[in-house]
Jmol script that loads the backbone (N, CA, C; Angstrom):
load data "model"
ATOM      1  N   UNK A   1       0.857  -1.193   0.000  1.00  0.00           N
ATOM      2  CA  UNK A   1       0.000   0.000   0.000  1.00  0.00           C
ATOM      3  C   UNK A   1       0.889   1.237   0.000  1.00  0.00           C
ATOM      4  N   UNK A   2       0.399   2.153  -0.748  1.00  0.00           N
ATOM      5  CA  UNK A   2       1.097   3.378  -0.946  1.00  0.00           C
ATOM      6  C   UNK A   2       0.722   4.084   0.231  1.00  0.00           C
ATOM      7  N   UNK A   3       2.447   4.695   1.136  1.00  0.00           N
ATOM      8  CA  UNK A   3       2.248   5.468   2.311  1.00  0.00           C
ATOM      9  C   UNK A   3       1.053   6.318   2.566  1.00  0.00           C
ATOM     10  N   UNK A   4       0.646   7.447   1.303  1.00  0.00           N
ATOM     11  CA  UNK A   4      -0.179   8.382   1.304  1.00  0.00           C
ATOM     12  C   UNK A   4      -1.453   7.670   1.081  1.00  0.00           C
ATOM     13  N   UNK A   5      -1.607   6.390   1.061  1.00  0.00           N
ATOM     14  CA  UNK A   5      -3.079   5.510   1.038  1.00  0.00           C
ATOM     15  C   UNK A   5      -3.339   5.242   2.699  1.00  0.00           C
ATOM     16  N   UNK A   6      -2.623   5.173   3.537  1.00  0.00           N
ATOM     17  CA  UNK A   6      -2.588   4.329   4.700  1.00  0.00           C
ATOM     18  C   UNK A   6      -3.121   5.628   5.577  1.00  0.00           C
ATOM     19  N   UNK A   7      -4.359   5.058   6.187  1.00  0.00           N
ATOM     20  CA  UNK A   7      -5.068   5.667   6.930  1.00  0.00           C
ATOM     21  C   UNK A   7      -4.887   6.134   8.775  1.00  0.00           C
ATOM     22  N   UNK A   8      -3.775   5.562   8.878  1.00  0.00           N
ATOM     23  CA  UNK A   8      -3.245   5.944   9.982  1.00  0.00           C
ATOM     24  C   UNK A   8      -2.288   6.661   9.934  1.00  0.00           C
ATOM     25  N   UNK A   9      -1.597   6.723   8.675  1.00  0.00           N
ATOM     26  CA  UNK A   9      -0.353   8.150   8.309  1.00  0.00           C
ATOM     27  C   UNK A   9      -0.954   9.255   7.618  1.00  0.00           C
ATOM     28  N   UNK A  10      -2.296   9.403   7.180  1.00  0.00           N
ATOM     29  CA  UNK A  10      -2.988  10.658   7.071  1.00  0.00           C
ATOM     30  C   UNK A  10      -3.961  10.943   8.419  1.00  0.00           C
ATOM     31  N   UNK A  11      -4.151   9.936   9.370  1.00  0.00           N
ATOM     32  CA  UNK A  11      -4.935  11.097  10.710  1.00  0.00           C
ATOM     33  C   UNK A  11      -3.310  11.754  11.126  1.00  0.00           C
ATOM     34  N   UNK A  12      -2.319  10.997  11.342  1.00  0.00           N
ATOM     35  CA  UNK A  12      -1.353  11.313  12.047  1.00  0.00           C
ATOM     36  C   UNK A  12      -0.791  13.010  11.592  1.00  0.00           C
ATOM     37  N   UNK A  13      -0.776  12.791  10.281  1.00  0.00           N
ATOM     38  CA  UNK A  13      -0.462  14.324   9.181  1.00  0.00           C
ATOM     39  C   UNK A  13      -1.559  15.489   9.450  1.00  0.00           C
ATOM     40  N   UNK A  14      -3.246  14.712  10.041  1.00  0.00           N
ATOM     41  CA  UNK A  14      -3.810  15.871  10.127  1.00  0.00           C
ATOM     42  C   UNK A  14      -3.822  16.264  11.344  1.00  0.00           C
ATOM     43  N   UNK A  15      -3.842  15.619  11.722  1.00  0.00           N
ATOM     44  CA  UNK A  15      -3.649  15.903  13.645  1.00  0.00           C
ATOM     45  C   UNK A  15      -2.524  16.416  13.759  1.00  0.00           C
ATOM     46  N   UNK A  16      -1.418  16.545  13.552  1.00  0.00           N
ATOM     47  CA  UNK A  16      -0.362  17.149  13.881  1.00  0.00           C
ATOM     48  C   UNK A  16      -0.597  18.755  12.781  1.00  0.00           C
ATOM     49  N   UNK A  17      -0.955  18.957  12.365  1.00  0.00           N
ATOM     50  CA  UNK A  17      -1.625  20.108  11.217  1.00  0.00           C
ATOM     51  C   UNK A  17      -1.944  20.641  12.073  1.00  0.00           C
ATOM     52  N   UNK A  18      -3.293  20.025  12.844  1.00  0.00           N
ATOM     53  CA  UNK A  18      -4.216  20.748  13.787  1.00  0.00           C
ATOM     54  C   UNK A  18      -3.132  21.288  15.334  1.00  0.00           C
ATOM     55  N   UNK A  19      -2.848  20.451  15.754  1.00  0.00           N
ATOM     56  CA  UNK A  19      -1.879  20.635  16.793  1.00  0.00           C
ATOM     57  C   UNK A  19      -0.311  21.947  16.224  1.00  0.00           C
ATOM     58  N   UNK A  20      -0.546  21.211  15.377  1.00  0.00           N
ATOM     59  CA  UNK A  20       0.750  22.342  15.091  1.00  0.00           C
ATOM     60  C   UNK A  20       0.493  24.120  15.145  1.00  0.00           C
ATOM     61  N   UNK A  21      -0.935  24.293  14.406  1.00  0.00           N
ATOM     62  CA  UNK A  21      -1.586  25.375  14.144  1.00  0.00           C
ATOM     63  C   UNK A  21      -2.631  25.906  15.253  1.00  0.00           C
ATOM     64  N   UNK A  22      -1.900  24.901  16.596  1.00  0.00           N
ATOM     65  CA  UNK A  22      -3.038  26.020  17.518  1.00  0.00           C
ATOM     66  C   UNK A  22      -3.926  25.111  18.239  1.00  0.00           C
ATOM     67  N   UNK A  23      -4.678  24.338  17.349  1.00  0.00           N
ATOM     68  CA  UNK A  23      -5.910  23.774  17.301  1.00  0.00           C
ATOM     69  C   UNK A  23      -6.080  22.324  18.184  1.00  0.00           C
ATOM     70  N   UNK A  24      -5.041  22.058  19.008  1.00  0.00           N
ATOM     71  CA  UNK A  24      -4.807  20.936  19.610  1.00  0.00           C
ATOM     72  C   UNK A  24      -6.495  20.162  20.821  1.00  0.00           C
ATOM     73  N   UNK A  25      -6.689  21.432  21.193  1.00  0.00           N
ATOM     74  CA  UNK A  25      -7.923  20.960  21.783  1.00  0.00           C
ATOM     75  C   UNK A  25      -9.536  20.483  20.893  1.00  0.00           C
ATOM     76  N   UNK A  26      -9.178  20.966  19.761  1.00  0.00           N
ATOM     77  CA  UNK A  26     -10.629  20.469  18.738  1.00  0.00           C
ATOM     78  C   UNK A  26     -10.099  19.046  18.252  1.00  0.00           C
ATOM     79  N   UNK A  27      -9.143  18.254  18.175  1.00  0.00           N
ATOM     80  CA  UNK A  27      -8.585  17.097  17.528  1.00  0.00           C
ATOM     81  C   UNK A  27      -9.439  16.052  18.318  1.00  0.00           C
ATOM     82  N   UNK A  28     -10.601  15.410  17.214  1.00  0.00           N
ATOM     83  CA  UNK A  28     -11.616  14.757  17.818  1.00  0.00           C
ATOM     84  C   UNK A  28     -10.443  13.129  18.039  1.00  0.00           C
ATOM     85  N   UNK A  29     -11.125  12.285  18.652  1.00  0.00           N
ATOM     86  CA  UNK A  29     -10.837  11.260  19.108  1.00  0.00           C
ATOM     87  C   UNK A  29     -10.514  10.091  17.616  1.00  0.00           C
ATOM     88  N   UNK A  30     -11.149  10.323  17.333  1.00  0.00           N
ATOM     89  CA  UNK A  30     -10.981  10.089  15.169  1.00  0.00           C
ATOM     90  C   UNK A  30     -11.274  10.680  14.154  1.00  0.00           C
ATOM     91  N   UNK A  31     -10.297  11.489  13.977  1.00  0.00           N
ATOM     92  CA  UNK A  31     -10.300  12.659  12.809  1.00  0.00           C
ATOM     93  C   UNK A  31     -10.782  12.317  11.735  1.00  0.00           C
ATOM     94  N   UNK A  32     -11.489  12.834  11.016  1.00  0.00           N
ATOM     95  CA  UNK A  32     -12.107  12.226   9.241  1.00  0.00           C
ATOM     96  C   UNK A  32     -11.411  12.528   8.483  1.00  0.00           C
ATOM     97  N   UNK A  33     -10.869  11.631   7.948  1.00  0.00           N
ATOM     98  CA  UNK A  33      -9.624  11.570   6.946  1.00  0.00           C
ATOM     99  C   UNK A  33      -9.392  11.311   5.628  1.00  0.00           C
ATOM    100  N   UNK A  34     -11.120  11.446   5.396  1.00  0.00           N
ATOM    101  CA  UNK A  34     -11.265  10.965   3.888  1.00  0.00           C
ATOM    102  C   UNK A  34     -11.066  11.794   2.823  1.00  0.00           C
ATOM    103  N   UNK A  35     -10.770  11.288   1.930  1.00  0.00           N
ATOM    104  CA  UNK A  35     -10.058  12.125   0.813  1.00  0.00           C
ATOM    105  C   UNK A  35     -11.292  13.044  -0.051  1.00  0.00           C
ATOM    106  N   UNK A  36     -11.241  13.970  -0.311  1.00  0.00           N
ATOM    107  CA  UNK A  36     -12.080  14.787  -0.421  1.00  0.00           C
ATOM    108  C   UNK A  36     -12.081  15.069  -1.878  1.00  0.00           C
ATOM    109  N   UNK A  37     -11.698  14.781  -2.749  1.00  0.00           N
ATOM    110  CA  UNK A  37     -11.263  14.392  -4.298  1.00  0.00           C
ATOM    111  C   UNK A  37     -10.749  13.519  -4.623  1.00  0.00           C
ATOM    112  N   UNK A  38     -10.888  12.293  -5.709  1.00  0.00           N
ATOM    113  CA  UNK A  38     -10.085  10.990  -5.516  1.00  0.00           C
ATOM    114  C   UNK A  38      -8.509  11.224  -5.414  1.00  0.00           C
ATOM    115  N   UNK A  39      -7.912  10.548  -4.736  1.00  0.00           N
ATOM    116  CA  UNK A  39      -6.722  10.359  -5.206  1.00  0.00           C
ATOM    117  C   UNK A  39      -5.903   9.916  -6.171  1.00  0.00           C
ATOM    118  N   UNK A  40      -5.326  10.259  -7.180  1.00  0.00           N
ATOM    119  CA  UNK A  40      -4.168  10.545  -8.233  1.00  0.00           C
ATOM    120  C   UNK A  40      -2.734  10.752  -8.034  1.00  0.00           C
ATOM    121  N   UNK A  41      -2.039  10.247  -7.407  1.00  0.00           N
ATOM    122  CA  UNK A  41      -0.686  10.387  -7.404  1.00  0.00           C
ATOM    123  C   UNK A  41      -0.150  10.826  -8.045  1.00  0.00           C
ATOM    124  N   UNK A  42       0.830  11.870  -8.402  1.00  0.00           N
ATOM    125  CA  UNK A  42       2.112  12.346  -9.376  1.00  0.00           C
ATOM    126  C   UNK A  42       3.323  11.746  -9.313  1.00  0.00           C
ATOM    127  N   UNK A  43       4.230  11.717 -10.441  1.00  0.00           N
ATOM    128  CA  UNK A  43       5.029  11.638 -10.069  1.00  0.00           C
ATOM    129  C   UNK A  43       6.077  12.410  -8.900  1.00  0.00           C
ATOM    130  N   UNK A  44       7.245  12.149  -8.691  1.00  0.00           N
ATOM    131  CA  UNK A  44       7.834  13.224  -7.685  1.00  0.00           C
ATOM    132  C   UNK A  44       9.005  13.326  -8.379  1.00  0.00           C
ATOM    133  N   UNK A  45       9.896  14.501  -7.998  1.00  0.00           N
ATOM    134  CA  UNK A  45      10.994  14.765  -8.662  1.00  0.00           C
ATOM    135  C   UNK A  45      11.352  16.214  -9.298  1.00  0.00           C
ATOM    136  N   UNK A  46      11.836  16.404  -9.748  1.00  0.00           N
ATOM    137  CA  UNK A  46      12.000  17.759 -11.001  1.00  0.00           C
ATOM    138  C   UNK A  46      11.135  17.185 -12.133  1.00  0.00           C
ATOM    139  N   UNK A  47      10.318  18.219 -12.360  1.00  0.00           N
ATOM    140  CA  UNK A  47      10.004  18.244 -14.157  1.00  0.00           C
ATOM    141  C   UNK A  47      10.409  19.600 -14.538  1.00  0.00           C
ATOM    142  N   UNK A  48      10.605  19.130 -15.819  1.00  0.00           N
ATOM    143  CA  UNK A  48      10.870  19.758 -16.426  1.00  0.00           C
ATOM    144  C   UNK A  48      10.266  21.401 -16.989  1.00  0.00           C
ATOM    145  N   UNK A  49      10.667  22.652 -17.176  1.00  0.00           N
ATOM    146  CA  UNK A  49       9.852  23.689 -17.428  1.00  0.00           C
ATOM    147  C   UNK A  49       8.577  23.202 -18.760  1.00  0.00           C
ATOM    148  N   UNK A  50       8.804  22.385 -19.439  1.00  0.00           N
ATOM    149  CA  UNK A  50       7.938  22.226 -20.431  1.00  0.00           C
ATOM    150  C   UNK A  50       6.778  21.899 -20.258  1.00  0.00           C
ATOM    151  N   UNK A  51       7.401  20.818 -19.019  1.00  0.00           N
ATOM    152  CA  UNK A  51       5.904  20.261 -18.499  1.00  0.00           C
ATOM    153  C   UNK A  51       5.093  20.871 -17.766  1.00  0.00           C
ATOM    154  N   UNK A  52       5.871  21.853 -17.272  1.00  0.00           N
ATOM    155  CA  UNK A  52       5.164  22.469 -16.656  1.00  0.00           C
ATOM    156  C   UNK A  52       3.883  23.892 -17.396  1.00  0.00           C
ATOM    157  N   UNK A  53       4.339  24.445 -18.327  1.00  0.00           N
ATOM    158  CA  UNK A  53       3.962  24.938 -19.900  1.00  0.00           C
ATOM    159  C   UNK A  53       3.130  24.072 -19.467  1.00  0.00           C
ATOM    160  N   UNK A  54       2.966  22.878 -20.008  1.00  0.00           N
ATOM    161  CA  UNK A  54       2.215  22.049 -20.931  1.00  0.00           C
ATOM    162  C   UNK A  54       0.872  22.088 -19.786  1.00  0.00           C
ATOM    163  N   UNK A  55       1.173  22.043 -18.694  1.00  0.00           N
ATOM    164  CA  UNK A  55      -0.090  21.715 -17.652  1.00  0.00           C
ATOM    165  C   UNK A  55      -1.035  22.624 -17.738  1.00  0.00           C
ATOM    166  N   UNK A  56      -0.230  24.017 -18.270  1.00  0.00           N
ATOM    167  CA  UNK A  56      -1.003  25.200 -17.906  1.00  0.00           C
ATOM    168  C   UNK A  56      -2.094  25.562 -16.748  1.00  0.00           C
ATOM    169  N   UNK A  57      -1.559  25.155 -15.418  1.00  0.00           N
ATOM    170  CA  UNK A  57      -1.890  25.271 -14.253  1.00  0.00           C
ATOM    171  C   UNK A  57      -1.888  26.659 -13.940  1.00  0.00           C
ATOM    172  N   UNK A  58      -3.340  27.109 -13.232  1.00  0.00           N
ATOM    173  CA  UNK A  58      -3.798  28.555 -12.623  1.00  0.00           C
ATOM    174  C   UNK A  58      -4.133  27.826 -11.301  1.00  0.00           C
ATOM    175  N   UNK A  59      -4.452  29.371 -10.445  1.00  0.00           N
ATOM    176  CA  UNK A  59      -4.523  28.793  -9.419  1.00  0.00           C
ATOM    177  C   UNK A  59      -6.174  28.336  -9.031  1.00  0.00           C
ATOM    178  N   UNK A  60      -6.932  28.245  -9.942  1.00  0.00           N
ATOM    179  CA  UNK A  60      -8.345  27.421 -10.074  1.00  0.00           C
ATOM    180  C   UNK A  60      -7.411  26.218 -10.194  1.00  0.00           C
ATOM    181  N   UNK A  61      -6.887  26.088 -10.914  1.00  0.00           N
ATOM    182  CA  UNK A  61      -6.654  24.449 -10.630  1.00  0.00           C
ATOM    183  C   UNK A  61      -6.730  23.858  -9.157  1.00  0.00           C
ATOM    184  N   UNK A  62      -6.321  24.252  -8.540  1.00  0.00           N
ATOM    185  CA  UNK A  62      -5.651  23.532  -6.931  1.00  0.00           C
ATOM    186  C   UNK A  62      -7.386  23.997  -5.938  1.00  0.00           C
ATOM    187  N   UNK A  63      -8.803  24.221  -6.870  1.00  0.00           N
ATOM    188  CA  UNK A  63      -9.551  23.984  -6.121  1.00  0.00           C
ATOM    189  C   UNK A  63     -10.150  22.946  -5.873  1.00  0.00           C
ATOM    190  N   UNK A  64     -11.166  22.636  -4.678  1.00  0.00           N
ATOM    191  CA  UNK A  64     -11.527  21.342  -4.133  1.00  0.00           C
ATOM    192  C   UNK A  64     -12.171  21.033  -5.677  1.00  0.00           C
ATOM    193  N   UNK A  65     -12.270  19.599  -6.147  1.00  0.00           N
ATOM    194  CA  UNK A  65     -13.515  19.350  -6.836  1.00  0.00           C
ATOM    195  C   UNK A  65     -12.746  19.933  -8.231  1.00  0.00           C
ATOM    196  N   UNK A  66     -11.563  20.677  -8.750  1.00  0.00           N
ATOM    197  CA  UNK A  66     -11.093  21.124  -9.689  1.00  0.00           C
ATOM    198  C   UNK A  66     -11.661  19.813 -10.898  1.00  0.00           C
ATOM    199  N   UNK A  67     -12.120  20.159 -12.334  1.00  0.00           N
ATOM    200  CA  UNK A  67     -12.042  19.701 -12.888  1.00  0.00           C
ATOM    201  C   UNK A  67     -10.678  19.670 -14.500  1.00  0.00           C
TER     202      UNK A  67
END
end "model"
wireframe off; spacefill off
backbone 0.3
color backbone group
């Protein structure tokens, strides 16, 4: 299983979010951790400027639900 699939290393990422930012006393007893757009993995690494061109990414892209 892919790390970022495993449901006990995303409460852990959000709870510490919450804790980190203040919020330590609202961190319910089991945080909801469900993915809120499917998940799609990227690659990781450098790409290249072209590809990046090519995506033609605004910042509508990076909204919830982006199509």
């Amino acid at each position: 299983m892919h790390a970022s699939l495993s449901e006990d290393l995303r409460r852990l990422m959000v709870n510490a979010m919450l804790s980190l930012t203040g919020h330590e006393k609202n961190i319910p007893a089991k945080t909801n951790i469900s993915f809120v757009n499917e998940y799609r993995p990227q690659p990781t690494g450098s790409l290249s400027d072209s590809h990046w061109a090519a995506a033609r990414l605004t910042p509508a892209s990076f909204e919830l639900n982006a199509k």
